[in-house]
C-alpha positions as CSV (number, residue, x, y, z in Angstrom):
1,X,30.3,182.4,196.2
2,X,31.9,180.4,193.4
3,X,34.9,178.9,194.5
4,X,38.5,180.1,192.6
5,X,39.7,177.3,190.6
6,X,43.3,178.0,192.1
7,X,42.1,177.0,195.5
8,X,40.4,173.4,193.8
9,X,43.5,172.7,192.3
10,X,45.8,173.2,195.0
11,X,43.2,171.8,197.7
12,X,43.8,168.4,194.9
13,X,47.3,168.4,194.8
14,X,47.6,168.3,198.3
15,X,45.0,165.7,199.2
16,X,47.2,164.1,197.0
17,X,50.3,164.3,198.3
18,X,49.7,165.0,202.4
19,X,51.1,161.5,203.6
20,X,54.2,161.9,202.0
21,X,54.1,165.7,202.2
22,X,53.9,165.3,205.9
23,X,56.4,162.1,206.1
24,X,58.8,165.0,204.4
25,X,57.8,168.2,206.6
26,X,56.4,167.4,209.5
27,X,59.9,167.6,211.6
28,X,61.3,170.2,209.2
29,X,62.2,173.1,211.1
30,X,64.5,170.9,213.6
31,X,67.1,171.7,211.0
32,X,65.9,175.0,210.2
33,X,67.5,176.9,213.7
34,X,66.6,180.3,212.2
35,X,62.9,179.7,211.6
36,X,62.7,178.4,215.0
37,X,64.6,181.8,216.2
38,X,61.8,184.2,214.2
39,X,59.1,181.8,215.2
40,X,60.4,182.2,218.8
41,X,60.3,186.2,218.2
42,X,57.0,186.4,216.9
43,X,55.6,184.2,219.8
44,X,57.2,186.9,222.2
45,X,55.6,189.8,220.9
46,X,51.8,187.9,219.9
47,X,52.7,186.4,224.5
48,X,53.3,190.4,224.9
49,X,49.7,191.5,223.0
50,X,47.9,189.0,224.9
51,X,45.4,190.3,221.7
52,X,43.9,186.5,221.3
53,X,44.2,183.2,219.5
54,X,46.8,182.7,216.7
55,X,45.7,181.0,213.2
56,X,48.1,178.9,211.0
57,X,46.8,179.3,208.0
58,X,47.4,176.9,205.3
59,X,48.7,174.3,208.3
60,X,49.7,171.4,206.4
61,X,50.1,168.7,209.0
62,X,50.5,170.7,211.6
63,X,54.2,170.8,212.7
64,X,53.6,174.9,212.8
65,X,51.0,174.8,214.7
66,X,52.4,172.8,217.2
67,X,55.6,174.4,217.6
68,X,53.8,177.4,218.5
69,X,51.6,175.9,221.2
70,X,54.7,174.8,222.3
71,X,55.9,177.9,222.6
72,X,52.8,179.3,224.9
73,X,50.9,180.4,222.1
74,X,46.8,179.6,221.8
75,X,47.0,178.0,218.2
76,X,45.0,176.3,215.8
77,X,45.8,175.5,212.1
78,X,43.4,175.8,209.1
79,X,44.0,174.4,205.9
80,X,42.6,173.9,202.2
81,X,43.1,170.1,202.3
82,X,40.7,167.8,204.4
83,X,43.7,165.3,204.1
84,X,46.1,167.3,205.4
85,X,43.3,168.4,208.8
86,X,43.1,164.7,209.1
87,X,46.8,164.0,209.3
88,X,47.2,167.5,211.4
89,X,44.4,165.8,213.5
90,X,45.8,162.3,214.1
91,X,49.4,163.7,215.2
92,X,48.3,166.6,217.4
93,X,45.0,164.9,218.6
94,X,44.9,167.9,221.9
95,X,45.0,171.0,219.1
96,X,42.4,172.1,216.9
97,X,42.5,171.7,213.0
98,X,39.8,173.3,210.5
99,X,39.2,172.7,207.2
100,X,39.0,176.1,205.5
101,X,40.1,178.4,202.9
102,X,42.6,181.8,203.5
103,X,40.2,183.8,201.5
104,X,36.9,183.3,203.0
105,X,37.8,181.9,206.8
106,X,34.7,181.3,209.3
107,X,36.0,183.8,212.2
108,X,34.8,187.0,213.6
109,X,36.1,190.4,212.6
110,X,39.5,191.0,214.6
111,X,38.9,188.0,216.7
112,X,42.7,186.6,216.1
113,X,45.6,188.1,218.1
114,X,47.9,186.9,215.1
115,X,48.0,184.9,212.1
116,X,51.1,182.7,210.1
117,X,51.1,181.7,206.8
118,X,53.9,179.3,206.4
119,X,54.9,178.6,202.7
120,X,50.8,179.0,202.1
121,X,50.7,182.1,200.4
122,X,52.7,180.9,197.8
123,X,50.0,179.1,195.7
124,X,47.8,182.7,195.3
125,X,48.1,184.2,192.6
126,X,49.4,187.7,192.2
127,X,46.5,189.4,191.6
128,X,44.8,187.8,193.8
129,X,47.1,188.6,197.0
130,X,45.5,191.6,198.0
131,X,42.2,190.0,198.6
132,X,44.1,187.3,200.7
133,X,45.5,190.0,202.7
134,X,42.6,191.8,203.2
135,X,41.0,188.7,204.6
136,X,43.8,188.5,206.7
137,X,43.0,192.0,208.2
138,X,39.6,191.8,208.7
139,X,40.2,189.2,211.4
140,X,43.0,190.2,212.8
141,X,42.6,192.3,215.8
142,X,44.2,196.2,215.4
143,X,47.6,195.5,216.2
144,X,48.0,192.2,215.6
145,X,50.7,190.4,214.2
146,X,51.3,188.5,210.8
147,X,54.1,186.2,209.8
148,X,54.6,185.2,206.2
149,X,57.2,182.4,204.8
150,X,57.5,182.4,201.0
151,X,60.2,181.6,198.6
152,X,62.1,185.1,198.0
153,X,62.3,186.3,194.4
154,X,63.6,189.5,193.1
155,X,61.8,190.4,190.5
156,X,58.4,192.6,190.8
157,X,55.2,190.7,191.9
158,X,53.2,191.0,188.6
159,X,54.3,189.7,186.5
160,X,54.4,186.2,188.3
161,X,57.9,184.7,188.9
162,X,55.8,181.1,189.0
163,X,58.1,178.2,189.5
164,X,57.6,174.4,189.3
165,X,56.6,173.4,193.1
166,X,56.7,169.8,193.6
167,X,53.0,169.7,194.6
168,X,51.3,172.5,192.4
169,X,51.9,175.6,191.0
170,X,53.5,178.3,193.5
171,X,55.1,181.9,193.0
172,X,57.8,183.1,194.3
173,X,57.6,187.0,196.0
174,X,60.4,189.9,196.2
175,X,60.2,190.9,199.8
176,X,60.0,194.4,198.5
177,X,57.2,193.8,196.5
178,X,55.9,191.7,199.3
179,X,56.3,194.4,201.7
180,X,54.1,197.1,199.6
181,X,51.2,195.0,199.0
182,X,51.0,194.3,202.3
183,X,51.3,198.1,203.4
184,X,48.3,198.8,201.0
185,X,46.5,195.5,203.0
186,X,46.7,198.0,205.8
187,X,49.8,196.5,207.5
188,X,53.1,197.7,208.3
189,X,56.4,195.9,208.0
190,X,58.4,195.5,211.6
191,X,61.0,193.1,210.0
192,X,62.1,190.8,207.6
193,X,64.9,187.9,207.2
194,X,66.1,186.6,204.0
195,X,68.3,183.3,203.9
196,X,70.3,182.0,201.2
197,X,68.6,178.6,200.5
198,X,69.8,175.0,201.9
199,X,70.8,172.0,200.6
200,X,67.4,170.7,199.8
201,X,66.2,174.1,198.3
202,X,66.6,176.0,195.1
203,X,65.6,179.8,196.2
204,X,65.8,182.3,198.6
205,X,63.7,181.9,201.5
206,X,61.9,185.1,202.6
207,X,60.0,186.1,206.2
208,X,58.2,189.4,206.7
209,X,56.9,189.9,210.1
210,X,53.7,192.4,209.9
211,X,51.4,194.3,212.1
212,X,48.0,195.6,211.6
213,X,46.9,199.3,211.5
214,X,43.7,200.0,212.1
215,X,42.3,200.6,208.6
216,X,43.5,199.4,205.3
C-alpha cells in the first residue's frame, strides 16, 4: 500500500526535530495537573476493564507512555518517527517502543484494551480522520477505551482550521465535530475537558475520552 505523503512529511519533520522536541516535552505534563487528573481517570477505568494492553500512539519520546506504566497500566508507545522510538528507547530502556504508523498498525483485531493519542491526531488530515479512527477500532477490544488530546477549535472539521505547528502542519478539531466523527468510527463519547490554553500555548486544548461499541 502506497504510503500517504502526510505521514512522510510529518515522520521528516519529526526525525528532525525529536532531540529538541523531547528536551521540550519529555517532563511536560509535571506542569500540566489536569492532564495528569484525566490521565489518572482513564487509567482507572482501562485498571477496571482489565480488557488488555494500552497503545500510545504517536508516542513521541515517550513521557506518555511512561506515566501510564506508572500508573499500573501495561503500555507501549508507537510512533511515525524512528528518531523519536530511539529517544523513547534510550530514556525508558524497560518499556517497549515500535516504530509504526496510526493508520496501518501491526496488531491483532481487538487485541488492545485501550489506546491514547496524545497531540498525534493532529497532523491527519480531515478527511482522512475517519480512516484513522477506524484503525483505531479494529484493534481495540469491544469496550475499550480511547483518549484523544488535540488543540480545540470551534469551527466545523472540514473545512480544516490548519494552523502553523512548530514542527509540521497540524489541525486544530471542534470537540463537537470531534465527537461525531468519532460516533460514526463506532465510538461513543463518555467525557470531554476543555482548558483555556497556558502560557506557552495559543489555543484551546481539547480531551475526549471514548469507548468502543461493538460495530462501527
Amino acid at each position: 500500500m502506497t504510503e500517504a505523503s502526510y505521514l512522510r512529511t510529518t515522520r521528516t519533520a519529526y526525525d528532525a526535530v525529536a532531540v529538541e522536541y523531547a528536551r521540550l516535552f519529555s517532563t511536560s505534563l509535571e506542569t500540566q495537573p489536569l492532564s495528569r487528573a484525566l490521565l489518572a481517570a482513564f487509567a482507572e477505568l482501562v485498571r477496571a476493564a482489565d480488557a488488555g494492553p494500552v497503545a500510545d500512539l504517536g508516542c513521541g519520546p515517550g513521557h506518555v507512555t511512561a506515566h501510564l506504566h506508572g500508573l499500573g497500566l501495561s503500555a507501549f508507545g508507537i510512533d511515525l518517527s524512528p528518531a523519536m522510538i530511539a529517544l523513547a528507547r534510550q530514556a525508558h530502556p524497560d518499556l517497549r517502543f515500535d516504530q509504526g504508523s496510526m493508520t496501518d498498525l501491526d496488531l491483532p483485531d481487538g487485541s488492545l484494551g485501550a489506546i491514547v493519542a496524545w497531540y498525534s491526531v493532529i497532523h491527519t488530515p480531515p478527511e482522512r480522520l475517519p480512516e484513522t479512527l477506524a484503525e483505531f477500532h479494529r484493534v481495540l477490544a469491544p469496550g475499550g477505551h480511547l483518549l484523544l488530546a488535540f488543540q480545540a477549535g470551534d469551527e466545523p472539521l472540514i473545512p480544516a482550521q490548519a494552523f502553523d505547528h512548530k514542527v509540521t502542519l497540524a489541525y486544530r478539531w471542534s470537540p463537537d465535530g470531534l465527537a461525531e466523527v468519532l460516533g460514526r468510527a463506532g465510538f461513543a463519547e463518555k467525557a470531554r475537558l476543555v482548558r483555556q490554553p497556558d502560557e506557552n500555548e495559543r489555543f484551546q486544548q481539547g480531551h475526549l475520552l471514548a469507548r468502543r461499541t461493538a460495530k462501527p
